[in-house]
C-alpha positions as CSV (number, residue, x, y, z in Angstrom):
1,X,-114.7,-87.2,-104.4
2,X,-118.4,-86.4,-104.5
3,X,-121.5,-87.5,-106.2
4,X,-125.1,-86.6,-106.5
5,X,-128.0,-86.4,-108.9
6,X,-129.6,-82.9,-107.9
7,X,-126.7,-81.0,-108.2
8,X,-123.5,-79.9,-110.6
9,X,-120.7,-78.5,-108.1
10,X,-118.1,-80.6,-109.3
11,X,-118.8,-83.3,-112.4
12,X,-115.4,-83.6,-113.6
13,X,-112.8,-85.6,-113.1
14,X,-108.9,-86.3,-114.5
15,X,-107.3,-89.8,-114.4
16,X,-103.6,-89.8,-114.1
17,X,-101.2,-92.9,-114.7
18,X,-98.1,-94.2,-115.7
19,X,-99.4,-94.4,-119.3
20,X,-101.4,-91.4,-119.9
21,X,-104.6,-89.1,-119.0
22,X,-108.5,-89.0,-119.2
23,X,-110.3,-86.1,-118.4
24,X,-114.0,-86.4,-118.6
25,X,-117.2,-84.0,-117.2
26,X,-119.7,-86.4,-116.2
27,X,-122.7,-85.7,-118.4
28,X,-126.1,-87.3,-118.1
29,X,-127.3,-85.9,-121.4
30,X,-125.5,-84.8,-124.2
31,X,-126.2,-83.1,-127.5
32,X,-124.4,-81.7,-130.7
33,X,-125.9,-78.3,-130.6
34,X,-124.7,-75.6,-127.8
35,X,-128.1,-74.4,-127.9
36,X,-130.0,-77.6,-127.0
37,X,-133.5,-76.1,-125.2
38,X,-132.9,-78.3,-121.6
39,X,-129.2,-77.6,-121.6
40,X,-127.2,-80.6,-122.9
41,X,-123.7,-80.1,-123.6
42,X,-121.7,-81.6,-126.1
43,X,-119.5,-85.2,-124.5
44,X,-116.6,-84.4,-122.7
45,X,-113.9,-86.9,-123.2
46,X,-109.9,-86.4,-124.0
47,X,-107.2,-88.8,-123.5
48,X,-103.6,-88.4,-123.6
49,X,-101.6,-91.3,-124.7
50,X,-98.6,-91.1,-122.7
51,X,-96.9,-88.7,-120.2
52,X,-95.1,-85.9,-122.0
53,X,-96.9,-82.6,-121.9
54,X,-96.3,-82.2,-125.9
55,X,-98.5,-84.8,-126.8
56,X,-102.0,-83.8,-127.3
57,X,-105.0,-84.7,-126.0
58,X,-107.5,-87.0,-128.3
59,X,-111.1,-85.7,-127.8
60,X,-113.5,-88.9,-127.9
61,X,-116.8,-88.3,-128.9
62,X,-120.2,-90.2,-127.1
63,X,-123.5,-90.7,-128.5
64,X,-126.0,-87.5,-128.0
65,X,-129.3,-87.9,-125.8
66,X,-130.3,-89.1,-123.0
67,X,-128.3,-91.0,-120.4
68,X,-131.5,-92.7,-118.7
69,X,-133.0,-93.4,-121.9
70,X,-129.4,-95.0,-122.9
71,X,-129.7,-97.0,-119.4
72,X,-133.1,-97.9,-119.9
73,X,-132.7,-98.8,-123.9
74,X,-129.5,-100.9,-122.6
75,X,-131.7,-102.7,-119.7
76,X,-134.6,-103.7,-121.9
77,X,-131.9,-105.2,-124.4
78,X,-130.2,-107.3,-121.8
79,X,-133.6,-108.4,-120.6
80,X,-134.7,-109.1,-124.0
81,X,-132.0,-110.9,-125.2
82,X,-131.3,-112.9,-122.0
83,X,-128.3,-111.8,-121.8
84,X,-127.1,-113.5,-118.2
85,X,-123.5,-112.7,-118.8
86,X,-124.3,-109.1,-119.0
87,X,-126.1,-109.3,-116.0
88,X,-123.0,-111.3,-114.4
89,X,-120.6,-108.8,-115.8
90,X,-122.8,-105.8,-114.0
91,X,-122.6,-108.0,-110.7
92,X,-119.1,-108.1,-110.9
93,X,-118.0,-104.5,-112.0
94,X,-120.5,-103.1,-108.8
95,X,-118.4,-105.6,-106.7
96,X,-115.4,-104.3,-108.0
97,X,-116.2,-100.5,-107.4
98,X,-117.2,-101.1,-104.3
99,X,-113.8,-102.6,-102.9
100,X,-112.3,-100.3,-104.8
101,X,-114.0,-97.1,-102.8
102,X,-113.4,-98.8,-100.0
103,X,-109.5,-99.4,-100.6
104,X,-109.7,-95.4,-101.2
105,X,-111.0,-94.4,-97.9
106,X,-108.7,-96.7,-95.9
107,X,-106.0,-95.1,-97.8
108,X,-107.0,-91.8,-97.4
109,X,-107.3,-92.7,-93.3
110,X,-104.2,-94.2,-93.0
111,X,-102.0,-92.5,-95.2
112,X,-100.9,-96.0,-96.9
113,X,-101.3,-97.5,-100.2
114,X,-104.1,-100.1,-100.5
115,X,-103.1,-102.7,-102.7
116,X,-106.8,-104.7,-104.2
117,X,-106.5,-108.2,-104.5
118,X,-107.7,-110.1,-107.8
């Protein structure tokens, strides 16, 4: 696992479970033309409904643009509106991300499945 905002080394990642797959390539910016003048690529989003290597993947298509302007567009809305439970709901889903990187790296030190309680 890796992360960071100044560089592209690895941006993808593949979700595997008992019910299907997502691959994505985390985009901040994406566009409908190849030939976009700062680079944007088109989204990056397929999903396999179930485990069988015959079924296809689904490609699921994003908006095009800007990732920080979407943040920032989505910010001034929930400010706007006063829109507490979307604040609430932000709260919670950093809390749960959180324990949920943690669960990983004690798993990964001890070797043990980490179950997260509710």
């Amino acid at each position: 696992m890796s992360c960071a905002m100044d560089t592209a080394n690895h941006r993808r990642a593949t979700i595997v479970g008992s019910l299907g797959t997502i691959e994505t390539q985390y985009l901040n910016h994406t566009s409908d033309d190849d030939q976009h003048p700062w680079g944007y690529l088109s989204s990056q989003l397929r999903v396999r409904k179930g485990v069988a290597f015959s079924i296809p993947f689904e490609e699921i298509h994003a908006p095009t643009g800007s990732g920080f302007k979407f943040a920032a567009e989505s910010f001034a809305k929930v400010i706007a509106d006063r829109d507490y439970a979307a604040i609430e709901r932000a709260a919670s889903a950093s809390i749960d991300i959180a324990a949920t990187l943690e669960a990983i790296a004690k798993s990964a030190r001890t070797g043990r499945l980490v179950t997260l309680s509710s």
